[in-house]
MOPAC internal coordinates of N, CA, C and O (Angstrom, degrees):
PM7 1SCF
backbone

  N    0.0000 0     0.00 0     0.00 0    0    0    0
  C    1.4465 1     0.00 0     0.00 0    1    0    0
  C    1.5314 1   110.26 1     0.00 0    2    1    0
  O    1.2310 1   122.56 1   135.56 1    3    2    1
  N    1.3744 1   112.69 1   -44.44 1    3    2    1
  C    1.3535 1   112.24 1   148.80 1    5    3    2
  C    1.5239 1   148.11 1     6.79 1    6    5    3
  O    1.2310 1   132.74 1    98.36 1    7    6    5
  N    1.4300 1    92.99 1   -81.64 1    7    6    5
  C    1.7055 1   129.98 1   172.41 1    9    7    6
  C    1.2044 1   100.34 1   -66.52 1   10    9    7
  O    1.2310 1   118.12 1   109.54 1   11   10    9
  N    1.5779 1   121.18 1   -70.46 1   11   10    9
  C    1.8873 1    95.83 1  -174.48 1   13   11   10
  C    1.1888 1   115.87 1   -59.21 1   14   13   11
  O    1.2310 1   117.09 1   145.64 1   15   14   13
  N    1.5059 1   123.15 1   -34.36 1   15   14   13
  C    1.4893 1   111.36 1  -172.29 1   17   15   14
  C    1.6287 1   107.44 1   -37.48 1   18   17   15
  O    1.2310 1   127.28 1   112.27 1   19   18   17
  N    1.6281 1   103.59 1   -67.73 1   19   18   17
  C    1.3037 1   138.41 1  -179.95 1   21   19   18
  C    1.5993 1    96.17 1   -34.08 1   22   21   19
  O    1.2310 1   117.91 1   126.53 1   23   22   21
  N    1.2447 1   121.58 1   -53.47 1   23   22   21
  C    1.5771 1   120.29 1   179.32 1   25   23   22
  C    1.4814 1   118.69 1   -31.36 1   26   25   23
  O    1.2310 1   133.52 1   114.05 1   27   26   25
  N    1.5725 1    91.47 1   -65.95 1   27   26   25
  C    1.6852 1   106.40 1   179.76 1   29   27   26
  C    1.0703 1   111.58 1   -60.74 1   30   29   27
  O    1.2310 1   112.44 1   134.54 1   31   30   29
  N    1.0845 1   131.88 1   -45.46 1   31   30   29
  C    1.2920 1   122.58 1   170.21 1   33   31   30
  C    1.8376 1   127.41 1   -31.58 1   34   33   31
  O    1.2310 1   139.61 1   118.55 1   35   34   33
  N    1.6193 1    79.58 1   -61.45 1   35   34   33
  C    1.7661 1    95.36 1  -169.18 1   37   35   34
  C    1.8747 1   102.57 1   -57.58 1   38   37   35
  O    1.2310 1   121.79 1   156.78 1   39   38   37
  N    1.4083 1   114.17 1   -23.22 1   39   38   37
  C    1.6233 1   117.24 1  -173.74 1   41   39   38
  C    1.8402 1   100.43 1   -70.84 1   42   41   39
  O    1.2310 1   130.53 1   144.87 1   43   42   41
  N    1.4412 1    97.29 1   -35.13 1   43   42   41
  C    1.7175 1    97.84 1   178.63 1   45   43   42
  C    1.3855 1   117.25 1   -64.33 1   46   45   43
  O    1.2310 1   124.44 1   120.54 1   47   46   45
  N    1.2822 1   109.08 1   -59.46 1   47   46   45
  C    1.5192 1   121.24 1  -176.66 1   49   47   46
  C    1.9349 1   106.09 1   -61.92 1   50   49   47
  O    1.2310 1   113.80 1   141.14 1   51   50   49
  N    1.3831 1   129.33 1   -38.86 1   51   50   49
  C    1.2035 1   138.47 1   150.15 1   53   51   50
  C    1.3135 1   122.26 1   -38.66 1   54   53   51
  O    1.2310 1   122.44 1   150.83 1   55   54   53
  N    0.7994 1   112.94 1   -29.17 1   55   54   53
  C    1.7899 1   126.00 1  -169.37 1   57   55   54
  C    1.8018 1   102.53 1   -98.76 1   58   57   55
  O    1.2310 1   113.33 1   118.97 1   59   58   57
  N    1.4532 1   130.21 1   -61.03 1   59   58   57
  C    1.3089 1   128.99 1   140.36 1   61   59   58
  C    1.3672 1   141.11 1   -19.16 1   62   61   59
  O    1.2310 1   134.21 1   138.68 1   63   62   61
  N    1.8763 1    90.13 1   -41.32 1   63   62   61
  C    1.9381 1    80.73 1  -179.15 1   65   63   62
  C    1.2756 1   120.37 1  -126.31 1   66   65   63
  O    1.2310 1   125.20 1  -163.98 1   67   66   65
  N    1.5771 1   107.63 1    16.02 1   67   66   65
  C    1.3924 1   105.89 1  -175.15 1   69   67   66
  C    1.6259 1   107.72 1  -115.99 1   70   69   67
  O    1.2310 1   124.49 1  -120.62 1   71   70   69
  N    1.1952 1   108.98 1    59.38 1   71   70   69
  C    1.8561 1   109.18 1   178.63 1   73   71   70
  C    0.8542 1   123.62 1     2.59 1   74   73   71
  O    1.2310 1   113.72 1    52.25 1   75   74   73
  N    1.5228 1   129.48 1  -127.75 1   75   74   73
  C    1.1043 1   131.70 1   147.76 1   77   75   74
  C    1.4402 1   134.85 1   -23.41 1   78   77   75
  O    1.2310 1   112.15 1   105.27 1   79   78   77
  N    0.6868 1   132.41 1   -74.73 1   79   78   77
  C    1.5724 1   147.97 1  -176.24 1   81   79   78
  C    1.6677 1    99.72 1   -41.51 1   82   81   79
  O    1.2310 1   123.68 1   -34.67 1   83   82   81
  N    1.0007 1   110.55 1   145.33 1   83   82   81
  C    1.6172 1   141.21 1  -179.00 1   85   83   82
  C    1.7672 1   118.44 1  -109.11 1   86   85   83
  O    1.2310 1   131.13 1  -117.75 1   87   86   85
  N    0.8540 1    96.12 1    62.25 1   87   86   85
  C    1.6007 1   107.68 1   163.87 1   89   87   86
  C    1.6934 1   131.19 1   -38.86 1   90   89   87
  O    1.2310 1   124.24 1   -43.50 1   91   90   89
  N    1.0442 1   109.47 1   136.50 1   91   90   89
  C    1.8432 1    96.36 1   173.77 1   93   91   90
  C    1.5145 1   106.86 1   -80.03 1   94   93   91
  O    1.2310 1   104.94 1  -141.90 1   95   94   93
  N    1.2410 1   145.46 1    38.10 1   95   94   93
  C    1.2130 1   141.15 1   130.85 1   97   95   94
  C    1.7254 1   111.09 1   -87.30 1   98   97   95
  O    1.2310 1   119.21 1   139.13 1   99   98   97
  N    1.6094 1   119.11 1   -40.87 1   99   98   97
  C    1.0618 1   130.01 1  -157.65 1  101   99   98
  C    1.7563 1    95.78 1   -78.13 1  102  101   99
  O    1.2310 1   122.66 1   136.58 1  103  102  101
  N    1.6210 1   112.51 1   -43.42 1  103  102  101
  C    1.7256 1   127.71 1  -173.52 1  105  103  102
  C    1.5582 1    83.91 1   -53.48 1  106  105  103
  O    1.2310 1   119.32 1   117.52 1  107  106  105
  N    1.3252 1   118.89 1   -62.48 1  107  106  105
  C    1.7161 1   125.49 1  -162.98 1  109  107  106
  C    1.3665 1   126.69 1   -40.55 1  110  109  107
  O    1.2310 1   128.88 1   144.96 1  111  110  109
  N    1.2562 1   100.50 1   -35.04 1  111  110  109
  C    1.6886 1   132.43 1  -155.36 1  113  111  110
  C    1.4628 1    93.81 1  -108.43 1  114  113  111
  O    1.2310 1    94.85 1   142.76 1  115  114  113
  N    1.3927 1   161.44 1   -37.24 1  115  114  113
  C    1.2049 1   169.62 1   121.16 1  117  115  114
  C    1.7035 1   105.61 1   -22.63 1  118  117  115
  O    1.2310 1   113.51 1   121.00 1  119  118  117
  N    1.4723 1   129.88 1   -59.00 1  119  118  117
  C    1.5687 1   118.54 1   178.98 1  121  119  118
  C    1.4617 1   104.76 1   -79.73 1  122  121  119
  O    1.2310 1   109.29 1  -164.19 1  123  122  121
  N    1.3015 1   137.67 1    15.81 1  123  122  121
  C    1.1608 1   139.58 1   156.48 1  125  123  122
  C    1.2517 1   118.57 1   -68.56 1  126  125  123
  O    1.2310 1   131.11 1   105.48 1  127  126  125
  N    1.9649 1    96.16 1   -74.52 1  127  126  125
  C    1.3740 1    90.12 1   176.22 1  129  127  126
  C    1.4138 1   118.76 1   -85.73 1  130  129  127
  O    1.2310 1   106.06 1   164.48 1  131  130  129
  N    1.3937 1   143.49 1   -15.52 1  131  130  129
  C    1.5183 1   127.85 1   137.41 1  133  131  130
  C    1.2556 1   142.47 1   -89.12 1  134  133  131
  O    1.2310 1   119.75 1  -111.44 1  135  134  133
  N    1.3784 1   118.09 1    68.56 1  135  134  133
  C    2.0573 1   123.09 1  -156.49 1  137  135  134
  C    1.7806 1    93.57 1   -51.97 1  138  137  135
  O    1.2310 1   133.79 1   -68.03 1  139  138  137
  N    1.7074 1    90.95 1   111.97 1  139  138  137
  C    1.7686 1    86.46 1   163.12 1  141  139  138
  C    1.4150 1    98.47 1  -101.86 1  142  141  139
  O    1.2310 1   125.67 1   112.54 1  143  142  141
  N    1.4610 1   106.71 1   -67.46 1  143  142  141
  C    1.3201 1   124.63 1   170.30 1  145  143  142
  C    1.5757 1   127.78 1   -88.28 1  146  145  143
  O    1.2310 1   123.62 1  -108.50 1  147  146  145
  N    1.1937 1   110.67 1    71.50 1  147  146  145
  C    1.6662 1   127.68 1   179.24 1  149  147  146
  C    1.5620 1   114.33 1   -42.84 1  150  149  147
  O    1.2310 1   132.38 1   116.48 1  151  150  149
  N    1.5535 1    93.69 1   -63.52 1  151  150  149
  C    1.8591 1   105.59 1  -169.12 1  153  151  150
  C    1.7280 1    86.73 1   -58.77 1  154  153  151
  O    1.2310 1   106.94 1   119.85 1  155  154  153
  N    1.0151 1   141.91 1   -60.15 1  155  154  153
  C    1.5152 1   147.34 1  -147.22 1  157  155  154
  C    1.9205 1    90.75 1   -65.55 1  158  157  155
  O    1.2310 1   122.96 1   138.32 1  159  158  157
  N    1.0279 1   111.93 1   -41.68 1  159  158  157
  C    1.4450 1   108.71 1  -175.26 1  161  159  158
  C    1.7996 1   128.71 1   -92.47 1  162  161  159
  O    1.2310 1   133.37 1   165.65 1  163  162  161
  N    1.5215 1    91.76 1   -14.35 1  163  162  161
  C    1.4771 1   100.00 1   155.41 1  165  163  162
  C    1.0133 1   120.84 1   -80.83 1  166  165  163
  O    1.2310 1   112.54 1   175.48 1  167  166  165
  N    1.7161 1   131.69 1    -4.52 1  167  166  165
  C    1.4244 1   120.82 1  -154.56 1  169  167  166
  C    1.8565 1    86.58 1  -124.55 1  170  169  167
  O    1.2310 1   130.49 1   162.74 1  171  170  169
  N    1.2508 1    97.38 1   -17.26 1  171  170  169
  C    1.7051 1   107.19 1   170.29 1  173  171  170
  C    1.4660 1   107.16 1   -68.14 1  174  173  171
  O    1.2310 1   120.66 1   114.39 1  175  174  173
  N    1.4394 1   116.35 1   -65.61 1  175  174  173
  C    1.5906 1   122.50 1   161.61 1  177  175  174
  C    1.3991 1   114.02 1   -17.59 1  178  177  175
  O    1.2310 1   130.78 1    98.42 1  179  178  177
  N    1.6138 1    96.80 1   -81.58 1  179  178  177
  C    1.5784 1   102.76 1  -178.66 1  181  179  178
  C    1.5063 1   105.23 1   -43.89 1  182  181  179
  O    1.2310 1    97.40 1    59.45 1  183  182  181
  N    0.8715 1   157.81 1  -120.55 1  183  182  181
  C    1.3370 1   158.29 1  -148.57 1  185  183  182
  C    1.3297 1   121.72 1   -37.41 1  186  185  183
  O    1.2310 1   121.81 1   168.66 1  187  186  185
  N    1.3541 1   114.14 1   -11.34 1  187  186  185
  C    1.7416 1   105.42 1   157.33 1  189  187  186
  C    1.9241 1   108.01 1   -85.20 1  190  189  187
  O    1.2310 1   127.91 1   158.60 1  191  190  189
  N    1.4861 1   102.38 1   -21.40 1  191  190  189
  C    1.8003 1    99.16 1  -174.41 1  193  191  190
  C    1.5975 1    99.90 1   -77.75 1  194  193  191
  O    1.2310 1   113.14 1   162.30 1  195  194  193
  N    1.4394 1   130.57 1   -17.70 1  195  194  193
  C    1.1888 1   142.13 1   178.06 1  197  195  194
  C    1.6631 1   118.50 1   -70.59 1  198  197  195
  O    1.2310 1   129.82 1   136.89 1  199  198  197
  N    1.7726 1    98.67 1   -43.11 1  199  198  197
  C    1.2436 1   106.82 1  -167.65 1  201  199  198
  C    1.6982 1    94.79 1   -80.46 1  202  201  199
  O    1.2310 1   111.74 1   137.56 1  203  202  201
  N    1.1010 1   133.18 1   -42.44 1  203  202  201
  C    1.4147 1   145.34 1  -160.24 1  205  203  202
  C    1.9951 1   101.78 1   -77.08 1  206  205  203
  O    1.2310 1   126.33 1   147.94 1  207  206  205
  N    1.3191 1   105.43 1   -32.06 1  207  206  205
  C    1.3884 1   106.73 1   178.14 1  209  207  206
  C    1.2547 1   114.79 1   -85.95 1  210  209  207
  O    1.2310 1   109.55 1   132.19 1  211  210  209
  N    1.1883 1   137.19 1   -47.81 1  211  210  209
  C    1.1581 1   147.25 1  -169.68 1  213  211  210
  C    1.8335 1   110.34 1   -61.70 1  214  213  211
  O    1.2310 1   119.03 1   165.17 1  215  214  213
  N    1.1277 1   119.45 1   -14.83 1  215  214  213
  C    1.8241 1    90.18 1   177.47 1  217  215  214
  C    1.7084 1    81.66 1  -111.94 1  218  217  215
  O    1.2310 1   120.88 1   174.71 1  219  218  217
  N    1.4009 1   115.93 1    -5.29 1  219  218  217
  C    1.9675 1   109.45 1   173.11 1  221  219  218
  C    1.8023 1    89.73 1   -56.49 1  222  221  219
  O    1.2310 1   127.62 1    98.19 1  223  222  221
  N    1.0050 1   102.94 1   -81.81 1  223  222  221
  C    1.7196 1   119.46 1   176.62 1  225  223  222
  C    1.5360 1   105.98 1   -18.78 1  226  225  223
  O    1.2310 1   122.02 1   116.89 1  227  226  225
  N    1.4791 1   113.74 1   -63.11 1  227  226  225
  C    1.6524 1   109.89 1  -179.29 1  229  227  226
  C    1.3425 1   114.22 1   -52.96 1  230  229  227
  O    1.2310 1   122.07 1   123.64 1  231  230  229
  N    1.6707 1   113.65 1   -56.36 1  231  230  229
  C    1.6681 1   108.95 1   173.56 1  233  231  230
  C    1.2257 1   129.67 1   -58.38 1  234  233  231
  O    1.2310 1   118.53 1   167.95 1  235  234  233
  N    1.2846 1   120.41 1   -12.05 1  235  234  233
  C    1.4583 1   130.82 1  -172.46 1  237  235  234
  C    1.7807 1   101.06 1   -74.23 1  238  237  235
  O    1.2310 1   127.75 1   122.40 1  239  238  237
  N    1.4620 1   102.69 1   -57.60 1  239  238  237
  C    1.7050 1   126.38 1  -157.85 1  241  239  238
  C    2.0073 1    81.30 1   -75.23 1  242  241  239
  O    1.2310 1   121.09 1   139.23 1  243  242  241
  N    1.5697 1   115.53 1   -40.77 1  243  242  241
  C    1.6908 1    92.02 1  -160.09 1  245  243  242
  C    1.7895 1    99.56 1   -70.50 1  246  245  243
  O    1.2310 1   123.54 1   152.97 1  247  246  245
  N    1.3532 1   110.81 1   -27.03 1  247  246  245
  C    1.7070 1   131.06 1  -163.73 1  249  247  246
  C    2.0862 1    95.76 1   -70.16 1  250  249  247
  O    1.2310 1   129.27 1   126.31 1  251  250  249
  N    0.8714 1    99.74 1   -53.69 1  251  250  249
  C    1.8763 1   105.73 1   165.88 1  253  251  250
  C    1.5988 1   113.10 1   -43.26 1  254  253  251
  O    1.2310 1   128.21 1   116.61 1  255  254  253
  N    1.1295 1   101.80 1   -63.39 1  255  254  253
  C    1.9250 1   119.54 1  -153.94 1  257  255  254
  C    2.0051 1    76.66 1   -71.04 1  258  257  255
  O    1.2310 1   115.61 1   109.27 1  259  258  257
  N    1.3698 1   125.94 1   -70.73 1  259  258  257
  C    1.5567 1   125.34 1   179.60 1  261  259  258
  C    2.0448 1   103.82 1   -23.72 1  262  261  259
  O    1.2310 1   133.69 1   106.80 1  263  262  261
  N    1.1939 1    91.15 1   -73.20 1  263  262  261
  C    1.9087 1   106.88 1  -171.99 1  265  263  262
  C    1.3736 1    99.62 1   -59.37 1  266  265  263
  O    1.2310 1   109.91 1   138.96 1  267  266  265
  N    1.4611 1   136.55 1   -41.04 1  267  266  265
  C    1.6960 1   115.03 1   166.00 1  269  267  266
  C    1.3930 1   127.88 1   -54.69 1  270  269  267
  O    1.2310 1   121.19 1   136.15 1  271  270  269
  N    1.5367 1   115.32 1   -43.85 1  271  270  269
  C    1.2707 1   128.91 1   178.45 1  273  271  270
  C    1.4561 1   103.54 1   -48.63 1  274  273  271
  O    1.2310 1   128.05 1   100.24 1  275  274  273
  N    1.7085 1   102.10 1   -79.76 1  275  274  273
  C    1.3734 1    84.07 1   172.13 1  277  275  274
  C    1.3738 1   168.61 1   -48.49 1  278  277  275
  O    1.2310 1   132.13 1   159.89 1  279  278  277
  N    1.5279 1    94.18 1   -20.11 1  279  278  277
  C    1.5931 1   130.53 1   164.29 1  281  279  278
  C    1.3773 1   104.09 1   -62.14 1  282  281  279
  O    1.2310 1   114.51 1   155.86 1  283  282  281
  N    1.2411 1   128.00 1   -24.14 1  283  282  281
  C    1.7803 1   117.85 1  -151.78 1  285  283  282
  C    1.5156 1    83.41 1  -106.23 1  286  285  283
  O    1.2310 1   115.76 1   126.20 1  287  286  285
  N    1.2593 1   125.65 1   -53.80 1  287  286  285
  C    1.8929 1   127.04 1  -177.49 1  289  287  286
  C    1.4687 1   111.51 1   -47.54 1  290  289  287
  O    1.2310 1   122.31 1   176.69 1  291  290  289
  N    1.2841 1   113.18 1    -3.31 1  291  290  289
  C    1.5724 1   100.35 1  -161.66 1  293  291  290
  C    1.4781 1   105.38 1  -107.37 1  294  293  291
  O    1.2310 1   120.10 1   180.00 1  295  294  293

């Protein structure tokens, strides 16, 4: 619950300090409130929840295989 809070946030403070420039929080926050390109921004979504999960997932599985080993020597 944390993290999204923290999300919205970062779109506010993003939106404040990046002038010009168009950010993928700022792109995100714009096809929200005007869906031009939906499919293009769900598939944008998906692949940041992919990129952000995937080394969670790696540390999880390397942090397991560590705590069995050691569990089994003892």
């Amino acid at each position: 619950m944390l993290a999204f809070a923290l999300s919205f946030d970062e779109v506010i403070v993003t939106t404040f300090t990046a002038g010009q420039q168009s950010t993928l929080p700022i792109w995100i926050f714009s096809q929200l409130v005007r869906p031009r390109d939906r499919p293009v921004t769900n598939v944008v979504a998906t692949i940041v929840i992919l990129i952000t999960f995937l080394p969670i997932f790696f540390a999880q599985k390397i942090s397991a295989e560590l705590s069995d080993t050691e569990g089994g020597s003892k």
